[in-house]
N, CA and C atoms as a LAMMPS dump frame, in Angstrom:
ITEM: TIMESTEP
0
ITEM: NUMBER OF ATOMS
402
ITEM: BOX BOUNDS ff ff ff
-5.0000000000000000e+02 5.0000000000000000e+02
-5.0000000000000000e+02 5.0000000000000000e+02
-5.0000000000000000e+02 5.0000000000000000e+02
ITEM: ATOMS id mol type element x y z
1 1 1 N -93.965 -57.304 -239.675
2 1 2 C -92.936 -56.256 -239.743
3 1 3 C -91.608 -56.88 -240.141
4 2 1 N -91.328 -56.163 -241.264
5 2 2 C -90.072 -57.073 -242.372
6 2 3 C -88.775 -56.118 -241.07
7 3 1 N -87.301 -56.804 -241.552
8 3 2 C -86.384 -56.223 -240.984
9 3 3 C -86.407 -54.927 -241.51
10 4 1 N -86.102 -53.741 -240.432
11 4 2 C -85.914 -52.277 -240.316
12 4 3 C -84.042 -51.747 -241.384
13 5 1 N -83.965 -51.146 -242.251
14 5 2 C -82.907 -50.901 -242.472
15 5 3 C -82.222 -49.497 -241.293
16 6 1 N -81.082 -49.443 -241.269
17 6 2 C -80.553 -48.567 -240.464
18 6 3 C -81.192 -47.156 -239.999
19 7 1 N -81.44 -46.862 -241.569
20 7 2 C -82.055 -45.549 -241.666
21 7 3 C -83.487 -45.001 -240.445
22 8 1 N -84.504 -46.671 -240.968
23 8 2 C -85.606 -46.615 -239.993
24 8 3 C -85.415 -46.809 -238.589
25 9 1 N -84.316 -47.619 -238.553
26 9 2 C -83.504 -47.742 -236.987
27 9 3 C -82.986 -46.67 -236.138
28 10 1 N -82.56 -45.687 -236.894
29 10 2 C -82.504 -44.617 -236.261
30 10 3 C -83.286 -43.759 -236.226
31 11 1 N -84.423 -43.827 -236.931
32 11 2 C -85.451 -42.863 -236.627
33 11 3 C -86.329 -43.802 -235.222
34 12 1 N -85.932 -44.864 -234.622
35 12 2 C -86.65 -45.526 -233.756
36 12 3 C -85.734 -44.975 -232.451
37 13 1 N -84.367 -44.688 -232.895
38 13 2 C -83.341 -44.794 -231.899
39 13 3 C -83.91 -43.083 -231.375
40 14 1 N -84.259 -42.144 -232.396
41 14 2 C -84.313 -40.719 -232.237
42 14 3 C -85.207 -41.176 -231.264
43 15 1 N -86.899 -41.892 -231.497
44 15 2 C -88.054 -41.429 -230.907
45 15 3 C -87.315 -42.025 -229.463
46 16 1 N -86.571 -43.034 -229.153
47 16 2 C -86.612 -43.87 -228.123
48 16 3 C -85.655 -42.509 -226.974
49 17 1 N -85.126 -41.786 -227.382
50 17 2 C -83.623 -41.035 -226.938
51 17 3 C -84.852 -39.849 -226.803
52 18 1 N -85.629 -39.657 -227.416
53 18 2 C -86.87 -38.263 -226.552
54 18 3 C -87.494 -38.64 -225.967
55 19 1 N -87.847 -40.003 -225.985
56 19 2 C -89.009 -40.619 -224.727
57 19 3 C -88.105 -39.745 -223.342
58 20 1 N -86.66 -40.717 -223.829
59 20 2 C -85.918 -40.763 -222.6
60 20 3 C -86.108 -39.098 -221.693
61 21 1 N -85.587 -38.625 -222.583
62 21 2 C -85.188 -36.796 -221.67
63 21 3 C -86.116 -36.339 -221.671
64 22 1 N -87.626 -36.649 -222.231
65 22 2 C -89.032 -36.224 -221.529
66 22 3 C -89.006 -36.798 -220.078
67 23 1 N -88.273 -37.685 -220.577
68 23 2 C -88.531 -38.404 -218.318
69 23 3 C -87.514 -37.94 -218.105
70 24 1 N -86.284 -38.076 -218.326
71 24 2 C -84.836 -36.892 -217.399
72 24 3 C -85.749 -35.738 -216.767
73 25 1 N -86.589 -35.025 -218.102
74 25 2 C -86.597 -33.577 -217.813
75 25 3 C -87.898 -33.723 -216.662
76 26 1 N -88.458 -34.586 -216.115
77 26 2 C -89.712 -35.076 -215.745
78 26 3 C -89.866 -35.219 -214.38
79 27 1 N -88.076 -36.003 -214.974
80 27 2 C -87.913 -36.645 -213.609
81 27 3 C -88.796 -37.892 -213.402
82 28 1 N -89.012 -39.063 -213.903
83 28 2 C -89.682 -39.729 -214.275
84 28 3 C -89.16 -41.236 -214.281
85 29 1 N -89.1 -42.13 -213.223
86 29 2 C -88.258 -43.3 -213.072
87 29 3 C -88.446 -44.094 -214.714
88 30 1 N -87.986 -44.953 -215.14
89 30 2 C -88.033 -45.805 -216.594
90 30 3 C -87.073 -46.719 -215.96
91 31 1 N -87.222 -47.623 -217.094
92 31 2 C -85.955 -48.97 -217.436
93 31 3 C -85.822 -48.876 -218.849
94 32 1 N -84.66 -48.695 -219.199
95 32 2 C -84.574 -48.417 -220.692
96 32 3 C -84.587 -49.543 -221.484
97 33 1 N -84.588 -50.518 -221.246
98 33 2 C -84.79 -51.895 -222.093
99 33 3 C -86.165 -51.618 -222.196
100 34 1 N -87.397 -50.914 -221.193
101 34 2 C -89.107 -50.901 -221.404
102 34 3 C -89.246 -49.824 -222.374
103 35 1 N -88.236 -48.771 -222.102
104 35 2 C -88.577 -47.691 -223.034
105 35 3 C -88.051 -48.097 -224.445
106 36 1 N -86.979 -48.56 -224.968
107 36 2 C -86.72 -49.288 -226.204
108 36 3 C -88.074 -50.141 -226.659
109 37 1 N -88.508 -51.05 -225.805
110 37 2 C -89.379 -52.121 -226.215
111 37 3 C -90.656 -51.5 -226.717
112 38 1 N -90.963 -50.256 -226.216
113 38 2 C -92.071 -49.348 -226.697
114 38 3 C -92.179 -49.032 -227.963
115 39 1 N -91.164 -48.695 -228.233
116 39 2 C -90.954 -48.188 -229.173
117 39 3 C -90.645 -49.235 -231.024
118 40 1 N -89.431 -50.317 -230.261
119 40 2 C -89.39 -51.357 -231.265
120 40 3 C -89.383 -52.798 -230.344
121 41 1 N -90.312 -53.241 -231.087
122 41 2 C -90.557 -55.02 -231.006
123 41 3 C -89.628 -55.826 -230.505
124 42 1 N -89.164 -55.746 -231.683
125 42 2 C -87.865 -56.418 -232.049
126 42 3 C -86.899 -56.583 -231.443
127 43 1 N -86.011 -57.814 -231.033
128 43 2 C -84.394 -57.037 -230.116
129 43 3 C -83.574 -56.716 -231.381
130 44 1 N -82.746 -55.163 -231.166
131 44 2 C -81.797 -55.186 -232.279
132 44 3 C -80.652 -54.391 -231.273
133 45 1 N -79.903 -55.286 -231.711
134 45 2 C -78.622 -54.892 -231.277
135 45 3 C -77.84 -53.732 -231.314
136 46 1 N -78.076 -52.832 -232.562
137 46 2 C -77.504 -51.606 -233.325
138 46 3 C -78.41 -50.51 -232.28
139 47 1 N -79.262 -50.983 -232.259
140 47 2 C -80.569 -49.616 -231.243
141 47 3 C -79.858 -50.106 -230.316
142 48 1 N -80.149 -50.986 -229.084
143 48 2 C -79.247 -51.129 -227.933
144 48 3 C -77.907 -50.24 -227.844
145 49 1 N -76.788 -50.651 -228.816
146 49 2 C -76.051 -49.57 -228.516
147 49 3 C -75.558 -48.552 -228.838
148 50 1 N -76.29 -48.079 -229.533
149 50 2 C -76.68 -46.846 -230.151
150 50 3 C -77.662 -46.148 -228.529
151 51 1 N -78.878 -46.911 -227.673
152 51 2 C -79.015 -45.901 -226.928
153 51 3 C -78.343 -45.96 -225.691
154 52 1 N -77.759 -47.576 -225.466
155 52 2 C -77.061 -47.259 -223.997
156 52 3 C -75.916 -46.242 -224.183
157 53 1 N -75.087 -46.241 -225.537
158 53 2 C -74.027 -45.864 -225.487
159 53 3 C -74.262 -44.383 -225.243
160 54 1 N -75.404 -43.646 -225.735
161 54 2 C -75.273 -41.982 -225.913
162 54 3 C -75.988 -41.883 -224.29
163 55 1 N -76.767 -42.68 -223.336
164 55 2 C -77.255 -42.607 -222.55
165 55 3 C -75.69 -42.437 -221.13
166 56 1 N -74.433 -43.532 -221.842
167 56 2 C -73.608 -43.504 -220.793
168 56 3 C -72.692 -42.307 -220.767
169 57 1 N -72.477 -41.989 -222.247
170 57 2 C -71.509 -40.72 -222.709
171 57 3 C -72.263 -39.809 -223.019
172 58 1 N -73.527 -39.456 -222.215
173 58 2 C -74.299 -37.848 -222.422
174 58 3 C -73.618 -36.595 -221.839
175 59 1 N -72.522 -36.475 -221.001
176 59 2 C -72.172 -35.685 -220.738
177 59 3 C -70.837 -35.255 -221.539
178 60 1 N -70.222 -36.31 -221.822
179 60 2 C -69.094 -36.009 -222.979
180 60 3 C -69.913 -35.325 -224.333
181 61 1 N -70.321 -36.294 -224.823
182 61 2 C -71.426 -35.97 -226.02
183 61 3 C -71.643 -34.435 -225.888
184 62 1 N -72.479 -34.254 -224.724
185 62 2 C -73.241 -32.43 -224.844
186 62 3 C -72.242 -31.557 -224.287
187 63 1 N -70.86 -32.103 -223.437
188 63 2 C -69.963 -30.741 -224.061
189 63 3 C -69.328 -30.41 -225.389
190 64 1 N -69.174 -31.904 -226.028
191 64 2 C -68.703 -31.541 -227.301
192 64 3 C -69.884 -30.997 -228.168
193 65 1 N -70.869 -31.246 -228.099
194 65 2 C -71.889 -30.778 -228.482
195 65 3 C -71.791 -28.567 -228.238
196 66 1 N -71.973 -28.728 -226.866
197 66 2 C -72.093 -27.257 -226.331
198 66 3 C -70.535 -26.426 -227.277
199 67 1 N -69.687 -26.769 -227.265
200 67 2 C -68.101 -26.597 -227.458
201 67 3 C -68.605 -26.018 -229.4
202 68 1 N -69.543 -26.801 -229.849
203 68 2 C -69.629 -26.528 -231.267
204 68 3 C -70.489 -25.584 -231.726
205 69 1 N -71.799 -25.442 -230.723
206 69 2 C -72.96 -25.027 -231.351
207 69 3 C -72.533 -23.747 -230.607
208 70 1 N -72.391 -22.436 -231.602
209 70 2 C -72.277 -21.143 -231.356
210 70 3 C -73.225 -20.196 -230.474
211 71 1 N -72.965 -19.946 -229.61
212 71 2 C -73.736 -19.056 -228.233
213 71 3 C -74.989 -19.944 -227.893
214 72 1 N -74.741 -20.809 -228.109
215 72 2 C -76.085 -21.98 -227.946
216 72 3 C -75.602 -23.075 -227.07
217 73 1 N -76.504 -23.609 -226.451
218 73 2 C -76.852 -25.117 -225.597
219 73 3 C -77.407 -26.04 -226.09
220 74 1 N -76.861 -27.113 -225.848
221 74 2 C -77.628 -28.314 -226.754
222 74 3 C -79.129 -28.772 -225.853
223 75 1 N -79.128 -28.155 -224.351
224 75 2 C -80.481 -27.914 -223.725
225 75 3 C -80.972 -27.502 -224.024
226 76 1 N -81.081 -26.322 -224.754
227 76 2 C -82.152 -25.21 -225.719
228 76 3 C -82.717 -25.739 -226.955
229 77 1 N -82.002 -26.657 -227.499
230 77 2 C -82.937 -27.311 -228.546
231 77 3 C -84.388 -28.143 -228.158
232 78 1 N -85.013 -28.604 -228.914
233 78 2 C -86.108 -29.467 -228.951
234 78 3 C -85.528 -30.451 -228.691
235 79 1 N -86.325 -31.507 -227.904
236 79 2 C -86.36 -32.718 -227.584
237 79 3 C -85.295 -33.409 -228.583
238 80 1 N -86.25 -33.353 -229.613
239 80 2 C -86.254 -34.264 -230.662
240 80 3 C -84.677 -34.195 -231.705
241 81 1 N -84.426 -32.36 -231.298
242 81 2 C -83.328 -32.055 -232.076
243 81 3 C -82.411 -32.76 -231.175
244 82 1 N -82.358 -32.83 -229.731
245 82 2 C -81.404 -32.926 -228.85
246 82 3 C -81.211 -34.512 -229.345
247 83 1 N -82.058 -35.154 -229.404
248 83 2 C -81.938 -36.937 -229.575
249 83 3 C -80.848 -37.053 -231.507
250 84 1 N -81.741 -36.168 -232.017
251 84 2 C -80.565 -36.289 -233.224
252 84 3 C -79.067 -36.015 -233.021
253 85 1 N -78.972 -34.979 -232.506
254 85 2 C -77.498 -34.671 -232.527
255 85 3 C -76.676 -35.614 -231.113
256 86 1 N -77.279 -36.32 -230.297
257 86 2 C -76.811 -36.787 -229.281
258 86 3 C -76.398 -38.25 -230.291
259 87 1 N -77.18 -38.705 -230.336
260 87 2 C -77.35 -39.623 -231.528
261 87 3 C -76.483 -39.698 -232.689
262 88 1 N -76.352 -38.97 -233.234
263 88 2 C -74.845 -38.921 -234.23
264 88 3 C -73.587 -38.301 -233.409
265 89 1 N -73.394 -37.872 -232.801
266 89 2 C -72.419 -37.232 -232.355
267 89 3 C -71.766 -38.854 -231.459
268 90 1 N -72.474 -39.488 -230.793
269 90 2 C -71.875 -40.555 -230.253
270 90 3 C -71.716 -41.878 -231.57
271 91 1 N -72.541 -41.602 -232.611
272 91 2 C -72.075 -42.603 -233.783
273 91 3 C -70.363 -42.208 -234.417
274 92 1 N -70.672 -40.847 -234.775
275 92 2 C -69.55 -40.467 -235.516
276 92 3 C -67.776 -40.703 -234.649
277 93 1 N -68.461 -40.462 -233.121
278 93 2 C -67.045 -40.377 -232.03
279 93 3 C -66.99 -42.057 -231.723
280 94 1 N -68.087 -42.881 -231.065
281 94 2 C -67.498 -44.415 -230.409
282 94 3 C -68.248 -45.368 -231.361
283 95 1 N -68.25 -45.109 -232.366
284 95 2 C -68.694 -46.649 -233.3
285 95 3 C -68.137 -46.219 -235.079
286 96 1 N -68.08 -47.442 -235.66
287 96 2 C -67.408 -47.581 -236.657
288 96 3 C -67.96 -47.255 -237.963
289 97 1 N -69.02 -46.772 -237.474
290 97 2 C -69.905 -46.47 -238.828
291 97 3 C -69.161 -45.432 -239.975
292 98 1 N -69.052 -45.752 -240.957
293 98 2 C -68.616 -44.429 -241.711
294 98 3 C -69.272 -43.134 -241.471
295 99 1 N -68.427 -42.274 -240.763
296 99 2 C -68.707 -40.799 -240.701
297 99 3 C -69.767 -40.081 -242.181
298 100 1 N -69.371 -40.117 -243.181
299 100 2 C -70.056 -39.351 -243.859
300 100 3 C -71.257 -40.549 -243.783
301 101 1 N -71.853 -41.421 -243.913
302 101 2 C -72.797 -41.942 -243.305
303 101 3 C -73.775 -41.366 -242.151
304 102 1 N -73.035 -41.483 -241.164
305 102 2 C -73.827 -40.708 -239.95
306 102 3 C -74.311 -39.556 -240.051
307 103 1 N -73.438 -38.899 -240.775
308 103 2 C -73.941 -36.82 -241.295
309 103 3 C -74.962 -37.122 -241.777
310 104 1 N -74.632 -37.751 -242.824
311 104 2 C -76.049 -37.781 -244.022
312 104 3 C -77.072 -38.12 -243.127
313 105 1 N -77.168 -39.255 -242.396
314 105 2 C -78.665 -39.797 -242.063
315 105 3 C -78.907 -39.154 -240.697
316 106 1 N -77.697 -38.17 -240.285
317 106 2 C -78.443 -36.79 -239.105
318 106 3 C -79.327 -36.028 -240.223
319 107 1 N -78.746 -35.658 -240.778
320 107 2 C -78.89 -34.649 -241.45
321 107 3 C -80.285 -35.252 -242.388
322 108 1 N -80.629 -36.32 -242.788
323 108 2 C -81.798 -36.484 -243.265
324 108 3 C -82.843 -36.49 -242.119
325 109 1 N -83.214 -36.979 -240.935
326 109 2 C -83.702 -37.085 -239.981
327 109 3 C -83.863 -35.629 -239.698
328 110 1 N -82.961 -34.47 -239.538
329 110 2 C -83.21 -33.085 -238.835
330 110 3 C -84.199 -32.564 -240.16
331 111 1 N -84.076 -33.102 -241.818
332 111 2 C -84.609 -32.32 -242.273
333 111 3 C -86.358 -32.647 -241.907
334 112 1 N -86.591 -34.281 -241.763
335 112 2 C -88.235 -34.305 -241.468
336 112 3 C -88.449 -33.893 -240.12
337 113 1 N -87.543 -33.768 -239.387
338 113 2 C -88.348 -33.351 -238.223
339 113 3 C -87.692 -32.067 -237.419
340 114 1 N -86.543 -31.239 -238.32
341 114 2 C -86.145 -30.392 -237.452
342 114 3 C -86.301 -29.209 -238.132
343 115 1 N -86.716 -27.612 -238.017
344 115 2 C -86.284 -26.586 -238.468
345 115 3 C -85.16 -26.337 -239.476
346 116 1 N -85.61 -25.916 -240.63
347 116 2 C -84.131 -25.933 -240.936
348 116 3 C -83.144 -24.797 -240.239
349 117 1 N -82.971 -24.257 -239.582
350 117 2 C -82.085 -23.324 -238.158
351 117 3 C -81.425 -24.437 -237.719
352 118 1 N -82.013 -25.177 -236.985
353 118 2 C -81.541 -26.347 -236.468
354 118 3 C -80.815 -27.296 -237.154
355 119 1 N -81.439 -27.557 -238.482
356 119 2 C -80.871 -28.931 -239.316
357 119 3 C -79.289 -28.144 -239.648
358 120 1 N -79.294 -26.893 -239.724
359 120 2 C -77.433 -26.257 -240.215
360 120 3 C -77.225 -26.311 -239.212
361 121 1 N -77.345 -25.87 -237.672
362 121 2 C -76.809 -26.471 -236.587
363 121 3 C -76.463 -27.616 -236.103
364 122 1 N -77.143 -28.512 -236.65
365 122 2 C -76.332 -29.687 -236.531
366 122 3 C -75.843 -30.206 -237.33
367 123 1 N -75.629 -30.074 -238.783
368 123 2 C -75.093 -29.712 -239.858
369 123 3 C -73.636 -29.632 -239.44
370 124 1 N -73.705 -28.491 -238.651
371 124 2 C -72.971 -27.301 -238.453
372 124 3 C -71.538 -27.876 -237.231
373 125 1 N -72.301 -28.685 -236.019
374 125 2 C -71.395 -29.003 -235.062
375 125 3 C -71.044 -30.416 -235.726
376 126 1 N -71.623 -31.398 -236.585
377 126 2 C -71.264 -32.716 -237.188
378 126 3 C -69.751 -32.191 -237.949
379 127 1 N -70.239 -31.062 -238.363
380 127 2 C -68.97 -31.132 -239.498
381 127 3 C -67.67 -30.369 -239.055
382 128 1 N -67.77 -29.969 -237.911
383 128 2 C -66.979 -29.906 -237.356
384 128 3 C -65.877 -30.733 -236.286
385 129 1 N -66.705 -31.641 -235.698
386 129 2 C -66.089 -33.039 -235.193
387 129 3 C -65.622 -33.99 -236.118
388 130 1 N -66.137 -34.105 -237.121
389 130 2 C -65.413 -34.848 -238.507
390 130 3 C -64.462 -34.192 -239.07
391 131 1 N -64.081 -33.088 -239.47
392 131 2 C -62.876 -32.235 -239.858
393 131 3 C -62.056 -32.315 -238.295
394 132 1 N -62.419 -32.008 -236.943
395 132 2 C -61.47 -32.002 -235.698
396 132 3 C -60.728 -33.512 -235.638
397 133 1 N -61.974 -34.38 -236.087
398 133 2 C -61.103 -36.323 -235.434
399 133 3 C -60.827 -36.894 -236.892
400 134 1 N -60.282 -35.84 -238.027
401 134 2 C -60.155 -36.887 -239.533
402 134 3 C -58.466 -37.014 -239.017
């Protein structure tokens, strides 16, 4: 297994961030260094904080989250949608990545695995935290 570019890194970071809130929602003890390791081999630094970080700021994250997405909860989504948008929403706010970067590769990720309903919803609250913090 050659090095992962970002892109595939975050599709590791998505699966690793739904393991997680299948056990939140489970209720389900973990160690998140075991649940990362499940998922990727490898130590990479960018996944590390990419999931401690949305794991420590989940409650900031899903009000700004809740605050965007219109008569909706970011609990009402799918797992999987919830790990995307938790997931960029803490890239675009506490790390340096170029913003239109992060949209794009939410926004590619919601299209293989999210509804498109969903993929303009998060579409939808991304582009609104990027126009609120430019």
């Amino acid at each position: 297994m050659g090095q992962l570019n970002r892109s595939e890194l975050r599709q590791k970071i998505m699966t690793i961030l739904y393991q997680i809130n299948v056990y939140d929602k489970n209720k389900i003890t973990y160690n998140i260094d075991d649940v990362i390791k499940e998922v990727l081999a490898i130590d990479n630094e960018f996944v590390k904080e990419m999931v401690y970080g949305v794991i420590t700021y989940k409650n900031e994250i899903d009000k700004i989250a809740n605050k965007y997405l219109k008569n909706w909860t970011i609990d009402r989504l799918g797992n999987t949608d919830q790990a995307i948008l938790r997931m960029s929403i803490y890239e675009l706010l506490y790390t340096d990545t170029p913003k239109i970067v992060t949209i794009n590769e939410a926004i590619e990720l919601a299209k293989d695995y999210s509804d498109d309903e969903v993929r303009k919803m998060i579409n939808g609250v991304l582009d609104k935290i990027y126009h609120e913090n430019e």
